[in-house]
C-alpha positions as a printed Julia matrix, in Angstrom:
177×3 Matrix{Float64}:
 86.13  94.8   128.4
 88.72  94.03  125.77
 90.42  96.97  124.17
 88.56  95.62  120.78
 86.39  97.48  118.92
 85.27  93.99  116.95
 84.84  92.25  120.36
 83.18  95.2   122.04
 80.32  95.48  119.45
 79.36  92.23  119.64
 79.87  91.25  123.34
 77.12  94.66  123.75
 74.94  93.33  121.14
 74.84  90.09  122.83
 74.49  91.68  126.22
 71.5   93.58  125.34
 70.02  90.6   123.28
 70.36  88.32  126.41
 68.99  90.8   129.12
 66.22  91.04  126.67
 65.26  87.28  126.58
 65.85  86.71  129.95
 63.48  89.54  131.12
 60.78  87.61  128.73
 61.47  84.19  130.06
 62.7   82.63  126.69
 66.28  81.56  128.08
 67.39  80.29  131.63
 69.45  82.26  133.88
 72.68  80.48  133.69
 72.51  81.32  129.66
 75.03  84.32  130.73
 77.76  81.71  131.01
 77.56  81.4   127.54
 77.39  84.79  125.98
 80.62  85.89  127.05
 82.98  86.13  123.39
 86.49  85.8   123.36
 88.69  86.38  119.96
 91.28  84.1   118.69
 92.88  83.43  115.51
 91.66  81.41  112.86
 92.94  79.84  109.13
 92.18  80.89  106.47
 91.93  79.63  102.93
 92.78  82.76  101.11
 95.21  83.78  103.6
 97.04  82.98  106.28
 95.24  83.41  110.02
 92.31  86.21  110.71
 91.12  87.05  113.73
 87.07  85.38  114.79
 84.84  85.93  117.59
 84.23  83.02  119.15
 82.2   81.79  122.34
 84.81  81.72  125.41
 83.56  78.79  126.29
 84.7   77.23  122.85
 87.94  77.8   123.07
 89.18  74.81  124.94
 87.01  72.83  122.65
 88.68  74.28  119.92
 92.17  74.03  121.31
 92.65  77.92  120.4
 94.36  80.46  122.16
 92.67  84.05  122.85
 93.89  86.99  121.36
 94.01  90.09  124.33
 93.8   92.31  120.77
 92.32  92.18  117.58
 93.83  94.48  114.45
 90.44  93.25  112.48
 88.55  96.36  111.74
 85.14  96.46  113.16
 83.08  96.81  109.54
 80.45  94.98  110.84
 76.65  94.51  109.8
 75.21  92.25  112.54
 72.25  89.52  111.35
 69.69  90.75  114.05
 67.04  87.99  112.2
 68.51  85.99  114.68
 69.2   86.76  118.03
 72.23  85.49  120.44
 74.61  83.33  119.47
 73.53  82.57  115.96
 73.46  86.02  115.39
 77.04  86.67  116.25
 77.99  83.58  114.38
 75.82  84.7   111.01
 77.89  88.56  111.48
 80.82  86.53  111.35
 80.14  84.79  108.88
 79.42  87.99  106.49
 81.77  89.99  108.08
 84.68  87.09  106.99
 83.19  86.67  103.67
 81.55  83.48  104.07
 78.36  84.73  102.81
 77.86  81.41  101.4
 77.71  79.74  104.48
 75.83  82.21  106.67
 73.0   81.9   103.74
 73.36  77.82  104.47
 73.1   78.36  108.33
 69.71  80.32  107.91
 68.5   77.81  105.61
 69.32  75.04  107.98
 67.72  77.18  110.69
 64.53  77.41  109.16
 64.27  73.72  107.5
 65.39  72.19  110.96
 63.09  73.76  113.7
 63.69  70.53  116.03
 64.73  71.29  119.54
 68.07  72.05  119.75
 69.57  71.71  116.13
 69.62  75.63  115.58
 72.55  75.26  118.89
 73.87  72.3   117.75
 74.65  73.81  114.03
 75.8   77.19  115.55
 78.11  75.89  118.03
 79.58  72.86  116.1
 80.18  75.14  112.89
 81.85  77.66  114.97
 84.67  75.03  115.79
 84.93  74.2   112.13
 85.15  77.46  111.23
 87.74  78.51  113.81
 90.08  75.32  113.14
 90.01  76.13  109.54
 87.95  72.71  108.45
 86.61  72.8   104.35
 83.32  74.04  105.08
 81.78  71.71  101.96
 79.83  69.54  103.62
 78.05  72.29  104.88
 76.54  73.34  101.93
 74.85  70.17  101.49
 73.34  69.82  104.54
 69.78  71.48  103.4
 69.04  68.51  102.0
 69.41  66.03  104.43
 66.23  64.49  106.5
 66.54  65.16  109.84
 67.66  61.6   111.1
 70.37  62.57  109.02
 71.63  65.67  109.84
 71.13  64.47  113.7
 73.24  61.36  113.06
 75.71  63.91  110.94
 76.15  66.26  113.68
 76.49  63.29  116.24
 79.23  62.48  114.09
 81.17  65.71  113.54
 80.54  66.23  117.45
 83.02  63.47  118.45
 85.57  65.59  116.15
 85.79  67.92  119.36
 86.11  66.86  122.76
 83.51  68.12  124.89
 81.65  69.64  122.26
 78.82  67.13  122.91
 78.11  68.13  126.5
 79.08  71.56  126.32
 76.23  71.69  123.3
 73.59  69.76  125.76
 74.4   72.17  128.43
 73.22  75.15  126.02
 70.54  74.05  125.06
 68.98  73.18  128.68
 69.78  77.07  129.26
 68.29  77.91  126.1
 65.04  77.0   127.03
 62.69  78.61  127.66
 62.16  79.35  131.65
């Protein structure tokens, strides 16, 4: 494991979340792939770069580099309301102050139930986040229909190469077995 407290916590959280859902049958095998984090540096408004768990598997998608150590200290409440990967990204989300958009993700997370949105969201605003984007549009997004958040996040997909297959590909493993 990394020598990072921040990175540690989470990649055991996720660990025990995922052994947990596999042993029920709610997630496919291969869904390990996924849960492995990797930290790398992000912009910020306020100031200048802070470090952000991320999915590994994002960071090509991202074009970021990952950090071997983090100085970020580990004052962490984790979101256990939900589990795996929207969990880690909702900590992150409080733990960097965005409190404003972790409250937008839930709401989009219980207003969009459809197969596969809850991935789509998490993963997509993960690369936004990470590449320092203007999170605004975000908070609007509670009150689109759901034609038109799909065709939104179709959009904002094409932003990142290979964010469109590498979101299909989670959420075949997401499923349950």
């Amino acid at each position: 494991m990394n020598n990072s407290p921040l990175l540690n916590h989470y990649q055991v959280w996720l660990d025990d979340f995922t052994r947990v859902s596999l042993l029920h049958g709610s997630c496919q095998q291969h869904i390990t792939q996924w849960h492995r984090l990797a930290i790398t540096a992000c912009p910020m408004p306020e100031s200048s770069e802070t470090e952000v768990v991320i999915p590994h598997c994002l960071l090509p998608v991202t074009r970021t580099d990952q950090l071997e150590s983090c100085s970020a200290a580990p004052g962490l409440t984790k979101h256990t309301d939900y589990s795996l990967l929207p969990g880690v990204l909702l900590s992150e989300c409080y733990r960097l102050g965005k409190s404003r958009l972790a409250d937008q993700l839930q709401m989009l997370f219980r207003l969009h139930v459809q197969p596969g949105i809850r991935q789509t969201l998490t993963l997509l605003c993960w690369c936004e986040l990470v590449t320092g984007k203007d999170m605004k549009e975000w908070y609007e997004l509670h009150l689109s229909l759901p034609d038109t958040l799909k065709q939104w996040l179709a959009i904002k997909q094409r932003t990142y190469r290979g964010l469109k297959a590498l979101t299909d590909d989670y959420i075949l493993v997401t499923r349950p077995v």
